[in-house]
PDB file of N, CA, C, O and CB in Angstrom:
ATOM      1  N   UNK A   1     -73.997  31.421  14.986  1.00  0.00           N
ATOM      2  CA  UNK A   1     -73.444  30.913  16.216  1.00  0.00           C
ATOM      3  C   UNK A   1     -72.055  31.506  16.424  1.00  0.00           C
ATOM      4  O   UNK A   1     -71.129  31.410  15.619  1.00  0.00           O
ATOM      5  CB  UNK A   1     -73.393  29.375  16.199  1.00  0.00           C
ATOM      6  N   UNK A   2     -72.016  32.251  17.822  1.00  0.00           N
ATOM      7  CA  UNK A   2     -70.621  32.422  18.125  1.00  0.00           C
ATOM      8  C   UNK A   2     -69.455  31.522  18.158  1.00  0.00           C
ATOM      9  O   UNK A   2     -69.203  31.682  19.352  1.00  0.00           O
ATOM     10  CB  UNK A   2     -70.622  32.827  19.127  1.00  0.00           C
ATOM     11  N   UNK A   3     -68.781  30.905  17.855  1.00  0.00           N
ATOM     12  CA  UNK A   3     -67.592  29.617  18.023  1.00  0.00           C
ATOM     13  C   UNK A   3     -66.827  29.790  18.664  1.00  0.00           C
ATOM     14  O   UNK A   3     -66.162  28.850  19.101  1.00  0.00           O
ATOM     15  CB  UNK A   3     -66.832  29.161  17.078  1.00  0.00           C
ATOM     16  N   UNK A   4     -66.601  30.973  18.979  1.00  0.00           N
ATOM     17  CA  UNK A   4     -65.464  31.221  20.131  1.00  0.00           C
ATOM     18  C   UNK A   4     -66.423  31.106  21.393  1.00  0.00           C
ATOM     19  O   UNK A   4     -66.158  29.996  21.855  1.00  0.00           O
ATOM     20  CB  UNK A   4     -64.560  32.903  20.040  1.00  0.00           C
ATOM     21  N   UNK A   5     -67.224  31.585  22.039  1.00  0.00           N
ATOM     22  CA  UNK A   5     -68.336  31.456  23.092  1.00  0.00           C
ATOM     23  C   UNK A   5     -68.318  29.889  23.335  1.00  0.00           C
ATOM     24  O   UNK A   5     -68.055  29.344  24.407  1.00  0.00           O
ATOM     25  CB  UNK A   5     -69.920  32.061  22.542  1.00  0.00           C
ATOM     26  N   UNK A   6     -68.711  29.141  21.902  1.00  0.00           N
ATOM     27  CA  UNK A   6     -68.886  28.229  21.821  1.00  0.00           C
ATOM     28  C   UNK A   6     -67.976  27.071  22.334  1.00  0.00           C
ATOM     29  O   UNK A   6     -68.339  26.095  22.990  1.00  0.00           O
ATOM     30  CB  UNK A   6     -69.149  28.328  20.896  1.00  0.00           C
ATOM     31  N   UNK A   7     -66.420  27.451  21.800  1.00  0.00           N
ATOM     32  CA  UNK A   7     -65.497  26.494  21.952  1.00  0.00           C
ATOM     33  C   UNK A   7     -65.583  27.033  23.308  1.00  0.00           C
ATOM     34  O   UNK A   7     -66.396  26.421  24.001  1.00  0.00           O
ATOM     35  CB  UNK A   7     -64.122  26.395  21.064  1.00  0.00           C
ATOM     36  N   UNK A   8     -64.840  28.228  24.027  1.00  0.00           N
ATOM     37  CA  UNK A   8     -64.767  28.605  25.596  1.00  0.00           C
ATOM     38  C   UNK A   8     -65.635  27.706  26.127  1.00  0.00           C
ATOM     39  O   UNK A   8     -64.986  27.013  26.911  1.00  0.00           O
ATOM     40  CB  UNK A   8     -65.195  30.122  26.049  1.00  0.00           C
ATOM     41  N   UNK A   9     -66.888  27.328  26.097  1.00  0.00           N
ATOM     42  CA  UNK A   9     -67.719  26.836  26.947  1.00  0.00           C
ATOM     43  C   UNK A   9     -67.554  25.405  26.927  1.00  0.00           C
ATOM     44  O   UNK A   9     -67.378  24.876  28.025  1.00  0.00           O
ATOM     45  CB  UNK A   9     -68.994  27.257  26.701  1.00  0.00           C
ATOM     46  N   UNK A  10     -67.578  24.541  25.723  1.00  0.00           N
ATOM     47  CA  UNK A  10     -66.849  23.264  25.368  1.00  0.00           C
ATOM     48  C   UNK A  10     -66.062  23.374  26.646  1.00  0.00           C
ATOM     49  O   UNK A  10     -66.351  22.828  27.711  1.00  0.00           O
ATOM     50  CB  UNK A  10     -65.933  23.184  23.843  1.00  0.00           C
ATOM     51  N   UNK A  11     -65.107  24.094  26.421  1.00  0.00           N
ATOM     52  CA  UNK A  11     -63.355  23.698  26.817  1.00  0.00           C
ATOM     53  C   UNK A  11     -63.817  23.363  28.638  1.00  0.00           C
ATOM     54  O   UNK A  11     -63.373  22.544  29.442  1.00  0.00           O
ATOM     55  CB  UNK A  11     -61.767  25.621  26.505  1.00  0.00           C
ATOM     56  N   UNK A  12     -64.844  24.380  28.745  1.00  0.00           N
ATOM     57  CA  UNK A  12     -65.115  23.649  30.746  1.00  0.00           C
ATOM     58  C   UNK A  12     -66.062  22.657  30.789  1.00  0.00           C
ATOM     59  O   UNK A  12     -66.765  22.630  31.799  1.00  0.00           O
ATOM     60  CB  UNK A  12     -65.896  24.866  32.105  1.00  0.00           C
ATOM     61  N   UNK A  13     -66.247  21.846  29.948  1.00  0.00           N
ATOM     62  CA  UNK A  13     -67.185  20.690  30.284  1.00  0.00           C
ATOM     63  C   UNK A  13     -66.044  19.622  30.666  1.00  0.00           C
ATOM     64  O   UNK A  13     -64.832  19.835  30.636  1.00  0.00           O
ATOM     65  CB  UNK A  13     -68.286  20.179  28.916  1.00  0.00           C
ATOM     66  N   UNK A  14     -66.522  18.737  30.936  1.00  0.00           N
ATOM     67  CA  UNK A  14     -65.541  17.416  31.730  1.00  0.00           C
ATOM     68  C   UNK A  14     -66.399  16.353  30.551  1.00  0.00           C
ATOM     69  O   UNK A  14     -67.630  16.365  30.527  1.00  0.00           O
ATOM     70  CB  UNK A  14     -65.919  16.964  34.088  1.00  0.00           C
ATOM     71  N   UNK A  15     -65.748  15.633  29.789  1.00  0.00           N
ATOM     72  CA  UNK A  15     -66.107  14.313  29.342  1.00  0.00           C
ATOM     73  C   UNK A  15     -65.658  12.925  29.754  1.00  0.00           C
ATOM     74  O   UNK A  15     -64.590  12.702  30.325  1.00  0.00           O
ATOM     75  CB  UNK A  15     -65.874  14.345  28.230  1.00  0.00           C
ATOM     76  N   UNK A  16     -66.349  12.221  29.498  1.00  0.00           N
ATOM     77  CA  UNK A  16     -65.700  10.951  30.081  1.00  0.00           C
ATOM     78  C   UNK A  16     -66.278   9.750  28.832  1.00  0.00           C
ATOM     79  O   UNK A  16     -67.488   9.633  28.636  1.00  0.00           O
ATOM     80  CB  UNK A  16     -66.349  10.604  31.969  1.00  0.00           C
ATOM     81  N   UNK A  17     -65.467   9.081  28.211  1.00  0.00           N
ATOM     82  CA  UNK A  17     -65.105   7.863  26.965  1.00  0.00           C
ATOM     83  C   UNK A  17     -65.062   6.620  28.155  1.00  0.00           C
ATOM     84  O   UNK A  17     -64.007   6.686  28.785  1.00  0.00           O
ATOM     85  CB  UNK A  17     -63.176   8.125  25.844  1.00  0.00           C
ATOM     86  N   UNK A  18     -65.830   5.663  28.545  1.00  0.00           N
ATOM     87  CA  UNK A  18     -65.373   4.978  28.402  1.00  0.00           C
ATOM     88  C   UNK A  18     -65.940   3.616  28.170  1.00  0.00           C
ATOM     89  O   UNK A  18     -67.125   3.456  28.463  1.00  0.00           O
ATOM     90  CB  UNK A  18     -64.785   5.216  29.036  1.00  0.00           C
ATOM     91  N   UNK A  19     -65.202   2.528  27.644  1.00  0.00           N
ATOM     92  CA  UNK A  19     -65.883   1.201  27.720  1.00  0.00           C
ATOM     93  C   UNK A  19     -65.931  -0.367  28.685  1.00  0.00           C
ATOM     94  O   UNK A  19     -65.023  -1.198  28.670  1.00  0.00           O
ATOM     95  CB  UNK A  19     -65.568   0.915  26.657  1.00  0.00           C
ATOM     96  N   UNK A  20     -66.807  -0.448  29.226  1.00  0.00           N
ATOM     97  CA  UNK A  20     -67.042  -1.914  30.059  1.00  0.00           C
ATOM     98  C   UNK A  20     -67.272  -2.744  29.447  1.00  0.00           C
ATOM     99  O   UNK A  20     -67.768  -2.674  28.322  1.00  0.00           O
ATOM    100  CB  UNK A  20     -67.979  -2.103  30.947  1.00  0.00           C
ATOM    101  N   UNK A  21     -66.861  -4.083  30.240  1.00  0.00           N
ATOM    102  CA  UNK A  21     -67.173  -5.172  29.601  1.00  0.00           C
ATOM    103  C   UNK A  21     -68.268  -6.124  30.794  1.00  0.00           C
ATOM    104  O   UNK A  21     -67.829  -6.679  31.801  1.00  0.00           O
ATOM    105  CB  UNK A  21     -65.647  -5.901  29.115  1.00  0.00           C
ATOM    106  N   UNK A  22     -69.886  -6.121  30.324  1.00  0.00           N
ATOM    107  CA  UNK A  22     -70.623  -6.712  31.446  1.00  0.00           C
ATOM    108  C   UNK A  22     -70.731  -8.317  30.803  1.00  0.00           C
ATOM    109  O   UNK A  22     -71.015  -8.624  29.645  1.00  0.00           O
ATOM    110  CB  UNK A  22     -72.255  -5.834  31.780  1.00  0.00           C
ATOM    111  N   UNK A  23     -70.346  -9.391  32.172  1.00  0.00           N
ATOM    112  CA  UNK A  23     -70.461 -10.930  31.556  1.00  0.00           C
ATOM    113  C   UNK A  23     -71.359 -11.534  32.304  1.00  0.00           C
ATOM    114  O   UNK A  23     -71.305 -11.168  33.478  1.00  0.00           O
ATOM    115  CB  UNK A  23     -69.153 -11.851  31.566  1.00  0.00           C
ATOM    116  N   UNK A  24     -71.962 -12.122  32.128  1.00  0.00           N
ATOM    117  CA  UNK A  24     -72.663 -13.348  33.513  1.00  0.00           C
ATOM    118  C   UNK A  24     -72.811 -14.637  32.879  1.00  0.00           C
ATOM    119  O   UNK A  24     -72.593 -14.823  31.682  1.00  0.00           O
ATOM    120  CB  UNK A  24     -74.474 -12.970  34.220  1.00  0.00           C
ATOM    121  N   UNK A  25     -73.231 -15.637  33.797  1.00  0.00           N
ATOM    122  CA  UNK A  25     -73.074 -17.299  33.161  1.00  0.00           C
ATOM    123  C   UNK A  25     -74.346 -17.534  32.845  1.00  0.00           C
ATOM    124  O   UNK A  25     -74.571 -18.446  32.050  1.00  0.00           O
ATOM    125  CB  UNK A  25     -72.515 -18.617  34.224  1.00  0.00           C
ATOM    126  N   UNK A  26     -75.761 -16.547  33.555  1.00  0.00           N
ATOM    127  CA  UNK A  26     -76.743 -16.953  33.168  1.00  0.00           C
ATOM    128  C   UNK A  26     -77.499 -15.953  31.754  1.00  0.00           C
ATOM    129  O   UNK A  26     -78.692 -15.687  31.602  1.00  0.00           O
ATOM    130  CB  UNK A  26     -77.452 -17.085  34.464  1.00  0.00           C
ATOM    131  N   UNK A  27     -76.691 -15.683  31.143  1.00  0.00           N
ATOM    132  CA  UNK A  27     -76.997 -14.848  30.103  1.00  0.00           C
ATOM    133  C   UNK A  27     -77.629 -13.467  30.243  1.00  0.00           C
ATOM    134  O   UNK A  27     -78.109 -12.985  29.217  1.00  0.00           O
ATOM    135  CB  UNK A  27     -77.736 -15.529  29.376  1.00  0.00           C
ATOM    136  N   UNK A  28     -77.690 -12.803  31.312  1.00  0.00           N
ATOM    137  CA  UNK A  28     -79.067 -11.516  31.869  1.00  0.00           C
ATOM    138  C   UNK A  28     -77.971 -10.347  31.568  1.00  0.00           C
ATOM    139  O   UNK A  28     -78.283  -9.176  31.784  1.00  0.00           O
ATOM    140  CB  UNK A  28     -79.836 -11.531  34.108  1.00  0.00           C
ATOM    141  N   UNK A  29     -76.673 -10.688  31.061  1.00  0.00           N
ATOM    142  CA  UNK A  29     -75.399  -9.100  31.119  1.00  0.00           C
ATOM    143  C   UNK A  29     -76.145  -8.057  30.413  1.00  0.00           C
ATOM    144  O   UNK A  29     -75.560  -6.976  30.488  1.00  0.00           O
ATOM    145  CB  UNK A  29     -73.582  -9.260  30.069  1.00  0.00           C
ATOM    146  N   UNK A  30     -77.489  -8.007  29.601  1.00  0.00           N
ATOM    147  CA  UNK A  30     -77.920  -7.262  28.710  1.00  0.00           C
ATOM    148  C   UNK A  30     -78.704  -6.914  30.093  1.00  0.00           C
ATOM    149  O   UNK A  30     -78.003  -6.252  30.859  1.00  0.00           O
ATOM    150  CB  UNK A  30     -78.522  -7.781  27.203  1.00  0.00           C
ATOM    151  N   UNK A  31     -79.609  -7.124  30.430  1.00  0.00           N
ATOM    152  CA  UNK A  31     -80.360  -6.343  31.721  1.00  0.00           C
ATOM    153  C   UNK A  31     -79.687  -5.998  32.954  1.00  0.00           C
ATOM    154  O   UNK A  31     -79.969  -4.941  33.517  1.00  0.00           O
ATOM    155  CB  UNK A  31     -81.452  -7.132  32.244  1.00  0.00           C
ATOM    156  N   UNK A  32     -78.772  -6.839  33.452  1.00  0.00           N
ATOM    157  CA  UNK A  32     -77.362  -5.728  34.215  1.00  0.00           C
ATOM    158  C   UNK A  32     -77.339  -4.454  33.870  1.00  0.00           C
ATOM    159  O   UNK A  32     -77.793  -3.461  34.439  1.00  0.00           O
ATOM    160  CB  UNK A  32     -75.783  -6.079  33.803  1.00  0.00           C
ATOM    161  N   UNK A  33     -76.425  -4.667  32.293  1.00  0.00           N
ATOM    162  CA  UNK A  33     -76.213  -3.226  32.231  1.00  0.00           C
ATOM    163  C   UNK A  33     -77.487  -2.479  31.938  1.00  0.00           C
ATOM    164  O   UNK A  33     -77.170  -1.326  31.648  1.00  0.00           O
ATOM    165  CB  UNK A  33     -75.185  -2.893  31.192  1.00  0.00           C
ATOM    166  N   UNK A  34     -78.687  -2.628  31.894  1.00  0.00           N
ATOM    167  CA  UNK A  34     -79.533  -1.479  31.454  1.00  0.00           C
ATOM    168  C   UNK A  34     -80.163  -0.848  33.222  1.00  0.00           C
ATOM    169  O   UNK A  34     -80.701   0.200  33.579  1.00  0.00           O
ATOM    170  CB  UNK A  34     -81.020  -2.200  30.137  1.00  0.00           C
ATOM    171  N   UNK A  35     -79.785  -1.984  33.879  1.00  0.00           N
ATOM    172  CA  UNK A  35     -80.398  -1.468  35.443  1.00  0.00           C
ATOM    173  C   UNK A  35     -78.974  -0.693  35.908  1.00  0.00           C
ATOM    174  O   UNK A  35     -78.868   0.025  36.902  1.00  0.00           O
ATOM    175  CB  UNK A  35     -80.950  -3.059  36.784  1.00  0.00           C
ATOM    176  N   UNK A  36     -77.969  -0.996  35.003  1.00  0.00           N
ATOM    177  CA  UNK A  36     -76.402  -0.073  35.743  1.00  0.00           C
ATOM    178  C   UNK A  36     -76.628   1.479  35.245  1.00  0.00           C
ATOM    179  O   UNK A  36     -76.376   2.493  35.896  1.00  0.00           O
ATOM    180  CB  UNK A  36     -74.454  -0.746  34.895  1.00  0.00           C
ATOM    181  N   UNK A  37     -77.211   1.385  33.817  1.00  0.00           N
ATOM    182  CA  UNK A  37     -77.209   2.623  32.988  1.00  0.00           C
ATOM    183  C   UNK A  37     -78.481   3.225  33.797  1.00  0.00           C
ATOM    184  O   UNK A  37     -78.360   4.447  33.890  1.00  0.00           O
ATOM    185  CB  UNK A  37     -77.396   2.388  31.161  1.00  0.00           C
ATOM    186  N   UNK A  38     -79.673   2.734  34.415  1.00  0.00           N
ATOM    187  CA  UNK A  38     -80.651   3.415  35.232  1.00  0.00           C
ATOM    188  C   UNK A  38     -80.682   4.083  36.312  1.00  0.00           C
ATOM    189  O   UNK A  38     -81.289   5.111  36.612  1.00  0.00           O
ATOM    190  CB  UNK A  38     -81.300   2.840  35.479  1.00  0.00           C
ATOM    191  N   UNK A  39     -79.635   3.096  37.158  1.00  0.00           N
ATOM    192  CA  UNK A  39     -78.851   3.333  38.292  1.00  0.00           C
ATOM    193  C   UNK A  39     -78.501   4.849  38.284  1.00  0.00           C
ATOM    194  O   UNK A  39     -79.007   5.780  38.910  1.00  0.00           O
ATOM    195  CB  UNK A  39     -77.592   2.414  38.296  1.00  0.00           C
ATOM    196  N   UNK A  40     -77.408   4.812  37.320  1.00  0.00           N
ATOM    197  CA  UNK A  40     -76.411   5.503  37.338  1.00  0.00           C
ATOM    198  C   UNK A  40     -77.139   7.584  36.913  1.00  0.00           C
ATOM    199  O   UNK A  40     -76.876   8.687  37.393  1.00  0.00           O
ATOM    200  CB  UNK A  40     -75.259   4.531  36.076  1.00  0.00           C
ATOM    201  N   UNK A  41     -77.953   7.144  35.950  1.00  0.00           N
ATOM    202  CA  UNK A  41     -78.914   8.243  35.655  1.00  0.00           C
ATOM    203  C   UNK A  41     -79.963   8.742  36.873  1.00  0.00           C
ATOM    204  O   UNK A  41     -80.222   9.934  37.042  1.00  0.00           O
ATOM    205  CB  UNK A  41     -79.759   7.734  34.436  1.00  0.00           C
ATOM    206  N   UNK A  42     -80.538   7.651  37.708  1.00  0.00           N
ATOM    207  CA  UNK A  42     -80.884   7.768  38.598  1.00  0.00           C
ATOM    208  C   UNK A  42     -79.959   8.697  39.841  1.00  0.00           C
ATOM    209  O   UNK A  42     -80.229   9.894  39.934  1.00  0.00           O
ATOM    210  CB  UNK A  42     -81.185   6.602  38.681  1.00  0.00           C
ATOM    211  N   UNK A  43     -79.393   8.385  40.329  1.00  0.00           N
ATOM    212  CA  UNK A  43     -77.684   9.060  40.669  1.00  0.00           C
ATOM    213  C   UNK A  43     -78.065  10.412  40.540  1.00  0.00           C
ATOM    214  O   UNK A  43     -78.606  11.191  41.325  1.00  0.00           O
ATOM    215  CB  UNK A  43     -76.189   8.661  39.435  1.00  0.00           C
ATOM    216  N   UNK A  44     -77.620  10.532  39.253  1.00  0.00           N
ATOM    217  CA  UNK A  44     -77.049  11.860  38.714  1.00  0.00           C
ATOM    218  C   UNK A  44     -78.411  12.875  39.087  1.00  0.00           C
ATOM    219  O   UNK A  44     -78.485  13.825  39.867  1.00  0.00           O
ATOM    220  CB  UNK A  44     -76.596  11.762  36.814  1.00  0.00           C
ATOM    221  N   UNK A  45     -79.115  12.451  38.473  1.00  0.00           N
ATOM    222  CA  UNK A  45     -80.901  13.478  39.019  1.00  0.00           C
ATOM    223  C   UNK A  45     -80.924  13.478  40.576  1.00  0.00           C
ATOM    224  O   UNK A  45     -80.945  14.573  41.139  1.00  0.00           O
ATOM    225  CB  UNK A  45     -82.835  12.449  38.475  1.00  0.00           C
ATOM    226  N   UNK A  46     -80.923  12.301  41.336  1.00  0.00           N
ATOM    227  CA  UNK A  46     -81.016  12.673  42.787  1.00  0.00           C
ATOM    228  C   UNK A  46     -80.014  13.665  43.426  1.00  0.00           C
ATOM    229  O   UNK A  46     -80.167  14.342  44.442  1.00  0.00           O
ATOM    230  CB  UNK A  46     -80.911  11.465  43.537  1.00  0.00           C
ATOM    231  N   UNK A  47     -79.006  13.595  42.633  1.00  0.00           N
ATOM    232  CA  UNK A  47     -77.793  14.417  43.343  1.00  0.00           C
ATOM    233  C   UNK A  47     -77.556  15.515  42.818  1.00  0.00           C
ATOM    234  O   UNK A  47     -76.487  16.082  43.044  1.00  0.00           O
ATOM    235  CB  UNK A  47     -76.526  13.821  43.367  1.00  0.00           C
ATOM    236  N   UNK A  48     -78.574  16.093  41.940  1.00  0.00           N
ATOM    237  CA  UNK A  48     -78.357  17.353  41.303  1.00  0.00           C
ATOM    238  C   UNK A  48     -77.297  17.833  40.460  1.00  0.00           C
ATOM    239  O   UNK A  48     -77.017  19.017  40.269  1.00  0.00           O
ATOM    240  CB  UNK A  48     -78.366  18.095  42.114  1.00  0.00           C
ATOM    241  N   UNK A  49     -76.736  16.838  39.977  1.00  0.00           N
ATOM    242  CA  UNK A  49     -75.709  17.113  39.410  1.00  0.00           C
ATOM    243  C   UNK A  49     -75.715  17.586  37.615  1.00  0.00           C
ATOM    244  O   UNK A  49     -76.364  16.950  36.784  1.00  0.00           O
ATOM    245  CB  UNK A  49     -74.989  15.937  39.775  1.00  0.00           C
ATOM    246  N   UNK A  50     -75.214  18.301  37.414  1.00  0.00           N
ATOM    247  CA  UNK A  50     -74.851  19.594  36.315  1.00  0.00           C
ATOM    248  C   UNK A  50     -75.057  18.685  34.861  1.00  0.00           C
ATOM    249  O   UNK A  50     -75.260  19.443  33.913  1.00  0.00           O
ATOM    250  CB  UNK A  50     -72.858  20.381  36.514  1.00  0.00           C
ATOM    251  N   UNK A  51     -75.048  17.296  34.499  1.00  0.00           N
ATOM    252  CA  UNK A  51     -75.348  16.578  33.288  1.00  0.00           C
ATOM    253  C   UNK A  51     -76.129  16.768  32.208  1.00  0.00           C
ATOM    254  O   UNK A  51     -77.274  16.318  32.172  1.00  0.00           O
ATOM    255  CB  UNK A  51     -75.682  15.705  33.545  1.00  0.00           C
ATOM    256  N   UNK A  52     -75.489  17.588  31.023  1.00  0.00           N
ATOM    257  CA  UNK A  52     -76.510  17.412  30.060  1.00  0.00           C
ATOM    258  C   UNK A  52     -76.781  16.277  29.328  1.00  0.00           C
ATOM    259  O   UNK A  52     -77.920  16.181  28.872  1.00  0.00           O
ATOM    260  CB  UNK A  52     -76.381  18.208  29.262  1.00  0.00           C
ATOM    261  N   UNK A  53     -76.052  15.468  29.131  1.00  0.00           N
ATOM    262  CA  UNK A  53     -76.572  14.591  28.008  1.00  0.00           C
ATOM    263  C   UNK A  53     -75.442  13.344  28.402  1.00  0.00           C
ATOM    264  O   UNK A  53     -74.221  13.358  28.557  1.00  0.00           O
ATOM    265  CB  UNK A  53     -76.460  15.387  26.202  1.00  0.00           C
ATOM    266  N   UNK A  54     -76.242  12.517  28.463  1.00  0.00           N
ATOM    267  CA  UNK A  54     -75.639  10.651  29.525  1.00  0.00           C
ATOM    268  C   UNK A  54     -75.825   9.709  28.094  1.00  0.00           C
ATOM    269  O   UNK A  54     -76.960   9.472  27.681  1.00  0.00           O
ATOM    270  CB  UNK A  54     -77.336   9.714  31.435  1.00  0.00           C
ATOM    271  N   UNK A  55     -74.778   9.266  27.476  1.00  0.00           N
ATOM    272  CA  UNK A  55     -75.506   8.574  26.504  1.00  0.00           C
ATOM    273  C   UNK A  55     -74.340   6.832  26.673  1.00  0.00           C
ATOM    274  O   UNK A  55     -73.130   6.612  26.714  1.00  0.00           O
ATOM    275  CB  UNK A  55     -75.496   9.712  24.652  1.00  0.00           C
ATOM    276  N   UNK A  56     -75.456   6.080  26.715  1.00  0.00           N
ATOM    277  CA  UNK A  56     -74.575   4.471  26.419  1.00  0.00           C
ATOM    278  C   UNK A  56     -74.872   4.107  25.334  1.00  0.00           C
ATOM    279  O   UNK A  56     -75.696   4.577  24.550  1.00  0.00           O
ATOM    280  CB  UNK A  56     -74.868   3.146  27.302  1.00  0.00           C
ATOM    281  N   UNK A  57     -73.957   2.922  25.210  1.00  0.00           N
ATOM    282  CA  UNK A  57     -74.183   1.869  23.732  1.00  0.00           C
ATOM    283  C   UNK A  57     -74.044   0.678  23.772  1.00  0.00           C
ATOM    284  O   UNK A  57     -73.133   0.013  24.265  1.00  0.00           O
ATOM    285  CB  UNK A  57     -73.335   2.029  22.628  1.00  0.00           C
ATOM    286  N   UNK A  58     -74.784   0.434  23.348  1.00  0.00           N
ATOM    287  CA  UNK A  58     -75.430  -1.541  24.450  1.00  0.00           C
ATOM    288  C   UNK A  58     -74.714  -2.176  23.273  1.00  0.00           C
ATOM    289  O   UNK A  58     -75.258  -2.268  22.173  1.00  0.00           O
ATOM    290  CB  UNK A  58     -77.946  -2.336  24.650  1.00  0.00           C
ATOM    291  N   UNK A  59     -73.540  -2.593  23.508  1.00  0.00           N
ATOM    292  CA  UNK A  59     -73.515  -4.428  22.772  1.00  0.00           C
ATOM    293  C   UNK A  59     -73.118  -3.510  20.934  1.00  0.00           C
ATOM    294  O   UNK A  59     -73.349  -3.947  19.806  1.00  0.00           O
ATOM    295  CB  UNK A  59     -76.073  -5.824  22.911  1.00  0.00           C
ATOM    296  N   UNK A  60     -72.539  -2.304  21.318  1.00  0.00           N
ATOM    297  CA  UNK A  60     -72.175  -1.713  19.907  1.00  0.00           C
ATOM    298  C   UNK A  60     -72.805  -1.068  19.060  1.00  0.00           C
ATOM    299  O   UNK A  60     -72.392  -0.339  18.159  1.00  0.00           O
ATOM    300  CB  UNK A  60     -71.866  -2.423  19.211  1.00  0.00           C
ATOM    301  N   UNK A  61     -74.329  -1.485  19.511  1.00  0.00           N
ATOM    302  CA  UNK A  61     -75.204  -0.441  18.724  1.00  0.00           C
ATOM    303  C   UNK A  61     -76.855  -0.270  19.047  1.00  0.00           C
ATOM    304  O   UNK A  61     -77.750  -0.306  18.202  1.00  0.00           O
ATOM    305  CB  UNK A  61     -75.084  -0.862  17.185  1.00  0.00           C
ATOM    306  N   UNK A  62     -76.971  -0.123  20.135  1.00  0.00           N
ATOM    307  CA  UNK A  62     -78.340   0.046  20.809  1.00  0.00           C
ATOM    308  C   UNK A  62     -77.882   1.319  22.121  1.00  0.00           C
ATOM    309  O   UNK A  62     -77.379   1.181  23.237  1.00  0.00           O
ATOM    310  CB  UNK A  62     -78.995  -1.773  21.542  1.00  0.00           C
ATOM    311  N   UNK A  63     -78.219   2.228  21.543  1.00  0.00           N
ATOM    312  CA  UNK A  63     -78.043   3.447  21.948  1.00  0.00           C
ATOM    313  C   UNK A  63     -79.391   4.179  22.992  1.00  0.00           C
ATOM    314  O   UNK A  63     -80.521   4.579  22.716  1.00  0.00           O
ATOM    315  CB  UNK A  63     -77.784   4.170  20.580  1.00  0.00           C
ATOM    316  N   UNK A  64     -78.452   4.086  24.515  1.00  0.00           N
ATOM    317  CA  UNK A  64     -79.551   4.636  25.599  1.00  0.00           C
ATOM    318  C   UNK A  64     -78.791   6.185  25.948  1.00  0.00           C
ATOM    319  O   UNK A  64     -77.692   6.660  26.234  1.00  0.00           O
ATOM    320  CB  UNK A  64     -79.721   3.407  27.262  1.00  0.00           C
ATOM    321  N   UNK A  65     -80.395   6.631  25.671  1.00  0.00           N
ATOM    322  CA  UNK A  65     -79.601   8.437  26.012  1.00  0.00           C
ATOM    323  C   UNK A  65     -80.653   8.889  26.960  1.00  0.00           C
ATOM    324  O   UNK A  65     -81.850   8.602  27.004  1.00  0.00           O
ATOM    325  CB  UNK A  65     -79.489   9.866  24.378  1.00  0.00           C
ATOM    326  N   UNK A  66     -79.613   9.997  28.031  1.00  0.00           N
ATOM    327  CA  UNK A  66     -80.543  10.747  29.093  1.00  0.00           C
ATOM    328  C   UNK A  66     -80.415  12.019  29.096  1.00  0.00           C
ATOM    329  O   UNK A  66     -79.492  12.416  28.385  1.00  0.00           O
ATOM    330  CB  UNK A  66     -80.354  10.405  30.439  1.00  0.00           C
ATOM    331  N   UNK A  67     -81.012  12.820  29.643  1.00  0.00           N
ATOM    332  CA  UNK A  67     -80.620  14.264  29.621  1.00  0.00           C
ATOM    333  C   UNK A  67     -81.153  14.314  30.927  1.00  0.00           C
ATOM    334  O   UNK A  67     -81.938  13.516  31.439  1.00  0.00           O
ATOM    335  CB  UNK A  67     -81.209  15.348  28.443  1.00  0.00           C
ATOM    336  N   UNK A  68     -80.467  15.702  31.597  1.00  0.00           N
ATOM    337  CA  UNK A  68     -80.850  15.438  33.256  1.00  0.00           C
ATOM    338  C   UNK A  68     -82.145  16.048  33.251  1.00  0.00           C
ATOM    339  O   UNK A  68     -82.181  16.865  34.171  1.00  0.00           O
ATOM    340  CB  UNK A  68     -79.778  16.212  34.537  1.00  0.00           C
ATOM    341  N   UNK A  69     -83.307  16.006  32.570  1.00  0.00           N
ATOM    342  CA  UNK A  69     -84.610  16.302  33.109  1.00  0.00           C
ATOM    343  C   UNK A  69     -85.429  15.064  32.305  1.00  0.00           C
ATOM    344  O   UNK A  69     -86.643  15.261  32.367  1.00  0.00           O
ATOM    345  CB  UNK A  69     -85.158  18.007  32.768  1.00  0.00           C
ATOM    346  N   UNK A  70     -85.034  13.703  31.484  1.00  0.00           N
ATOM    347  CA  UNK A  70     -85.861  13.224  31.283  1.00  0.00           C
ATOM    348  C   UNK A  70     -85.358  11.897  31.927  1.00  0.00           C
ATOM    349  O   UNK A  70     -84.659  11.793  32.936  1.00  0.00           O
ATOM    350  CB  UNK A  70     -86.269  13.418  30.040  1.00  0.00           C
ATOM    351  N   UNK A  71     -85.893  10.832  31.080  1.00  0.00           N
ATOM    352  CA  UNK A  71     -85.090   9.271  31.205  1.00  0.00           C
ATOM    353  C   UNK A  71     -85.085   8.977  30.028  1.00  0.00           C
ATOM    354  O   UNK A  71     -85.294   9.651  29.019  1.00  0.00           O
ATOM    355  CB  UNK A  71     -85.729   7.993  32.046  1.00  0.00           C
ATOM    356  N   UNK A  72     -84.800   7.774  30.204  1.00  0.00           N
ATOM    357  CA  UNK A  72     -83.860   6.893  28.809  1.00  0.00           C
ATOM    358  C   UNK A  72     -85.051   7.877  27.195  1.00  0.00           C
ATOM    359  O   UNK A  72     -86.236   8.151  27.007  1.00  0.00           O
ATOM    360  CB  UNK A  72     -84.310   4.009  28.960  1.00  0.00           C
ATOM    361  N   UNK A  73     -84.523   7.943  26.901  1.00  0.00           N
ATOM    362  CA  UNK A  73     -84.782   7.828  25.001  1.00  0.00           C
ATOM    363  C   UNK A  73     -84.394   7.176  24.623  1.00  0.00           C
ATOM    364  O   UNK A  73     -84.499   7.015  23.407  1.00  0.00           O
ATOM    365  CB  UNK A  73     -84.442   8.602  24.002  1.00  0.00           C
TER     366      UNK A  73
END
């Protein structure tokens, strides 16, 4: 593997870290966020947008991943 190719190409991706906090009174914040994380993947495929790899983490350790040609894994 080239690493310089490698890092260059890194260096133009855009990342984004971040964490929410989903609450509700009737207990459903776990299916919120999985229809927000669907949503949002949904989004990204309709709009053609450049995404390789969409990944969340439910509640610290239930891990939903997308890539822009499939759905959740």
């Amino acid at each position: 593997m080239d690493y310089q190719v490698y890092g260059e190409g890194e260096a133009k991706l855009a990342w984004l870290d971040q964490d929410i906090e989903i609450e509700s009174a009737d207990e459903t914040a776990d299916q919120g966020a999985v229809r927000l994380m669907q949503d949002i993947h949904e989004r990204i495929v309709a709009g053609h947008f450049p995404v390789g790899h969409l990944k969340f983490l439910l509640n610290g350790n239930e891990q939903f991943s997308f890539t822009s040609t499939s759905g959740p894994e």
